[in-house]
C-alpha positions in Angstrom: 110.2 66.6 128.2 108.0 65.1 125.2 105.4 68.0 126.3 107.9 70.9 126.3 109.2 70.3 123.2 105.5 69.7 121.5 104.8 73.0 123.0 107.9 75.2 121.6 107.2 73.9 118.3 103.7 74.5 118.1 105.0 77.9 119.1 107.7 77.7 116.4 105.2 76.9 114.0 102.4 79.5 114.7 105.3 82.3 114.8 106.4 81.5 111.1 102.8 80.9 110.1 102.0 84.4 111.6 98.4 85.6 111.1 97.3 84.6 107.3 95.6 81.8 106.0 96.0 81.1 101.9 94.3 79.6 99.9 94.3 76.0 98.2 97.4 76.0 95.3 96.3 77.5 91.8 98.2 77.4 88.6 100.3 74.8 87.0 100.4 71.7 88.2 103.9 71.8 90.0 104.2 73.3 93.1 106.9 75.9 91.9 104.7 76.5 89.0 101.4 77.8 90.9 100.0 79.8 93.3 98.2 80.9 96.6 96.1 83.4 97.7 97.2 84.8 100.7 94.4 86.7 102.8 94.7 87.7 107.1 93.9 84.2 109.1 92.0 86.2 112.1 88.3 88.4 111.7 89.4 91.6 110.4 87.7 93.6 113.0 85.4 97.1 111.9 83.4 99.5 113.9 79.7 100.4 111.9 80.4 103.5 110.3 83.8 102.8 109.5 86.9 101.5 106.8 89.2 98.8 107.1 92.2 98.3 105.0 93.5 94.6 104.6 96.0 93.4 102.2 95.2 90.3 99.8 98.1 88.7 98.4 99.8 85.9 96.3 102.3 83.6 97.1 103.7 82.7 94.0 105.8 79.4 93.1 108.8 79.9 91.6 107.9 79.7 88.2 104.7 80.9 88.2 105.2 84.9 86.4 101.3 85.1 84.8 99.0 87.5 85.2 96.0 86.6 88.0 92.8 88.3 88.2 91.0 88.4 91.8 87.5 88.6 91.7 86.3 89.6 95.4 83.1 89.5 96.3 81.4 90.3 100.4 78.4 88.8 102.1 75.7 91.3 101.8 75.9 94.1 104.5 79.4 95.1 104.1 81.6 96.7 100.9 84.7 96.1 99.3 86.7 98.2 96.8 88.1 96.8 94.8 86.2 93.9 93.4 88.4 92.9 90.9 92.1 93.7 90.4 94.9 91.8 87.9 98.1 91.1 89.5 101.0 91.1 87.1 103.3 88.8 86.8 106.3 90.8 87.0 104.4 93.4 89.6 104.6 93.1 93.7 102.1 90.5 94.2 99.6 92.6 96.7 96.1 94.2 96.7 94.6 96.3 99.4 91.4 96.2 99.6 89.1 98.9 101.4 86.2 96.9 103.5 83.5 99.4 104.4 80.9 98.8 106.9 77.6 101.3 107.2 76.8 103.1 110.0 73.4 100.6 110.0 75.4 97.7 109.9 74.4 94.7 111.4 77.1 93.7 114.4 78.4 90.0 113.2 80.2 88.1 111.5 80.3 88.4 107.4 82.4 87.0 105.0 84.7 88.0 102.2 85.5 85.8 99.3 88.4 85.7 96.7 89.0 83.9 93.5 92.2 84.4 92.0 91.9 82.9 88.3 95.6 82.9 86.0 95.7 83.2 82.6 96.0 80.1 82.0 95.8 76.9 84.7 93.3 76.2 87.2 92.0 79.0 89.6 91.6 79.0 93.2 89.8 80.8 96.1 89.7 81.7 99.9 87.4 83.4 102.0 88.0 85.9 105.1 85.8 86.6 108.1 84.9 90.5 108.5 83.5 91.0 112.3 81.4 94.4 112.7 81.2 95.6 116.2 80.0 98.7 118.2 81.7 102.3 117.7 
């Protein structure tokens, strides 16, 4: 019985959690006054030759309302657009970014990094895994 109920609630959990990871909190020092960055938990799968759109966001404490910058930056091999965006404080807290992989791409794994820096209080970052396969 112990074993069933470990397993429906590691279900449970990985059903809420869905398919995102997030970053370490940024901000204030409070947990309602920071924030996260929000970025898919799984490789973001691309085919050489093609584009890939994934949304960044941030999960914001309850009184966090300042601006955040995002500075995102990819392993060599692969593109992003944008590198840098500001998220408002008072605008919906998502980016999309475009990831682009060449034709001559190299099939793997690369990375994709993002710093999310507030206007004031500490910054914080996360990185994603981009997989390129075969057309």
């Amino acid at each position: 019985m112990k074993t069933a109920i470990a397993i429906v609630m590691t279900l449970v959990v990985a059903a809420t959690l869905g398919c995102q990871s997030s970053s370490p909190r940024g901000g204030g020092l409070a947990q309602e006054e920071g924030f996260k960055i929000v970025v898919p938990s799984t490789d973001t799968e691309i085919k050489q030759g093609e584009i890939q759109t994934v949304a960044v966001s941030l999960q914001r404490g309850e009184l966090f309302k300042r601006n955040v910058t995002l500075e995102i930056k990819p392993t060599k091999g692969i593109s992003v657009d944008p590198t840098s965006a500001v998220i408002k404080g008072s605008a919906k807290p998502d980016v999309q970014l475009r990831i682009t992989a060449p034709k001559n791409a190299a099939l793997g794994e690369y990375r994709v990094y993002v710093k999310g820096t507030p206007e004031t209080g500490e910054p914080t970052s996360v990185e994603f895994t981009v997989k390129v396969v075969a057309p």
